[in-house]
C-alpha positions as CSV (number, residue, x, y, z in Angstrom):
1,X,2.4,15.7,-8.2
2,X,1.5,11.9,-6.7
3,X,-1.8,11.4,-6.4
4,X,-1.5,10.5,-2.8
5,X,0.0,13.8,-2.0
6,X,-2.9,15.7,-0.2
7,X,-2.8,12.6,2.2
8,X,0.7,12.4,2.3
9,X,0.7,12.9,6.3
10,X,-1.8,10.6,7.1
11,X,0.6,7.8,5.1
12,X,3.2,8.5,6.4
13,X,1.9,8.6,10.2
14,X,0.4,4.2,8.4
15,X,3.8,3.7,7.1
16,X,5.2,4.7,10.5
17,X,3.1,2.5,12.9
18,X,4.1,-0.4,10.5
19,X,7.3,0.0,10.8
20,X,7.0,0.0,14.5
21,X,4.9,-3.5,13.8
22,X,7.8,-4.7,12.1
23,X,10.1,-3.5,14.9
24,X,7.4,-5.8,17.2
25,X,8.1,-8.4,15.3
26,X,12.1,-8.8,15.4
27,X,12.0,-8.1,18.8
28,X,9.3,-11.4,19.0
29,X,11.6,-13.8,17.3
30,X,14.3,-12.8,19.2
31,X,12.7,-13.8,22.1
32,X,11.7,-16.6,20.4
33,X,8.4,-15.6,21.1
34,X,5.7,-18.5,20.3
35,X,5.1,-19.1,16.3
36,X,1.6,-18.4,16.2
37,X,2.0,-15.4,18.2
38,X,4.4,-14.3,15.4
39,X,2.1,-15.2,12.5
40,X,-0.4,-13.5,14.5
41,X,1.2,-10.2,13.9
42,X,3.1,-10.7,10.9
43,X,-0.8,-11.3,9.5
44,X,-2.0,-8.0,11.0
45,X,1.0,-5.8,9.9
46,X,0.3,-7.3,6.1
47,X,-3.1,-6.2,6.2
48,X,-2.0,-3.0,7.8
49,X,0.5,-2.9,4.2
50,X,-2.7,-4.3,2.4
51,X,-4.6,-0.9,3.8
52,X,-1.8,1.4,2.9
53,X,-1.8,-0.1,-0.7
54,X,-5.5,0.2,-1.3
55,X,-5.0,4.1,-0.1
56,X,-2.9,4.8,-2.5
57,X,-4.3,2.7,-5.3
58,X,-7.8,4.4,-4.8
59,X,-5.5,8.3,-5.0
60,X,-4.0,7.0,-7.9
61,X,-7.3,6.2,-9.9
62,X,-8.6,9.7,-8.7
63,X,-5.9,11.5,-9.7
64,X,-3.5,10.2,-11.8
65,X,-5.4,8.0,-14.2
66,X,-8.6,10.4,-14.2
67,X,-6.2,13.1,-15.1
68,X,-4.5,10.9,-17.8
69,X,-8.4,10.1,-19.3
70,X,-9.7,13.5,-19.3
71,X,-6.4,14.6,-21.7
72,X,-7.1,11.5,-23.6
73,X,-4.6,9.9,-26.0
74,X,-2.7,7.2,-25.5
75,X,-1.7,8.2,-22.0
76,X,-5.0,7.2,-21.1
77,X,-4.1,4.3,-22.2
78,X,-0.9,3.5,-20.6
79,X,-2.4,5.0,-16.9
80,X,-5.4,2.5,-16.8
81,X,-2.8,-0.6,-18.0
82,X,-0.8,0.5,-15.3
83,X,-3.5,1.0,-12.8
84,X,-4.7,-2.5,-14.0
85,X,-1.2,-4.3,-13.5
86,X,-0.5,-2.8,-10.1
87,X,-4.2,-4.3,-9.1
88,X,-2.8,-7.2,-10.9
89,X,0.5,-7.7,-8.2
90,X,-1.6,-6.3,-5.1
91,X,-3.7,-9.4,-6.4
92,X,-1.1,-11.5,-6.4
93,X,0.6,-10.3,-3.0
C-alpha cells in the first residue's frame, strides 16, 4: 500500500486544482496574455507541484522507508537510497 494512501483524497483534490492551473495557463498564452503574468502563474502552479511532492515525500519516509528499517536488511538499505535520490531530483527540479 503507498505510503500516501490515507491522504490519497486530499492529493488528488492538489493534483486536481493544478491541473486547473495548468488549464489557466494555456488559456493565458492563447490570449497571449502578458509574459510576466504567465510566469507569474507558471511560478505558483510549480510551487503548488513543489507542495504536492513534499507531501508525498514526507508519507513516503513515514511509511515506506520506516517500514523498510524496522524489518531491517538490506531493504533498509535500498528504501533510504531511494528516499535520498528522489530528495536528490526534487533538489534538482
Amino acid at each position: 500500500m503507498a505510503g500516501y494512501h490515507d491522504d490519497k483524497d486530499q492529493v488528488m483534490r492538489r493534483l486536481r486544482r493544478i491541473e486547473g492551473q495548468v488549464r489557466g495557463l494555456q488559456r493565458m498564452v492563447d490570449a497571449d496574455d502578458y509574459c510576466i503574468d504567465v510566469l507569474t502563474q507558471v511560478s505558483a502552479t510549480t510551487k503548488a507541484l513543489q507542495s504536492v511532492a513534499l507531501q508525498l515525500l514526507d508519507s513516503h519516509l513515514g511509511h515506506c522507508v520506516q517500514d523498510a528499517i524496522a524489518r531491517g536488511g538490506g531493504e533498509a538499505d535500498a528504501k533510504v537510497a531511494e528516499a535520498s535520490n528522489a530528495i536528490a531530483r526534487l533538489m534538482r527540479a
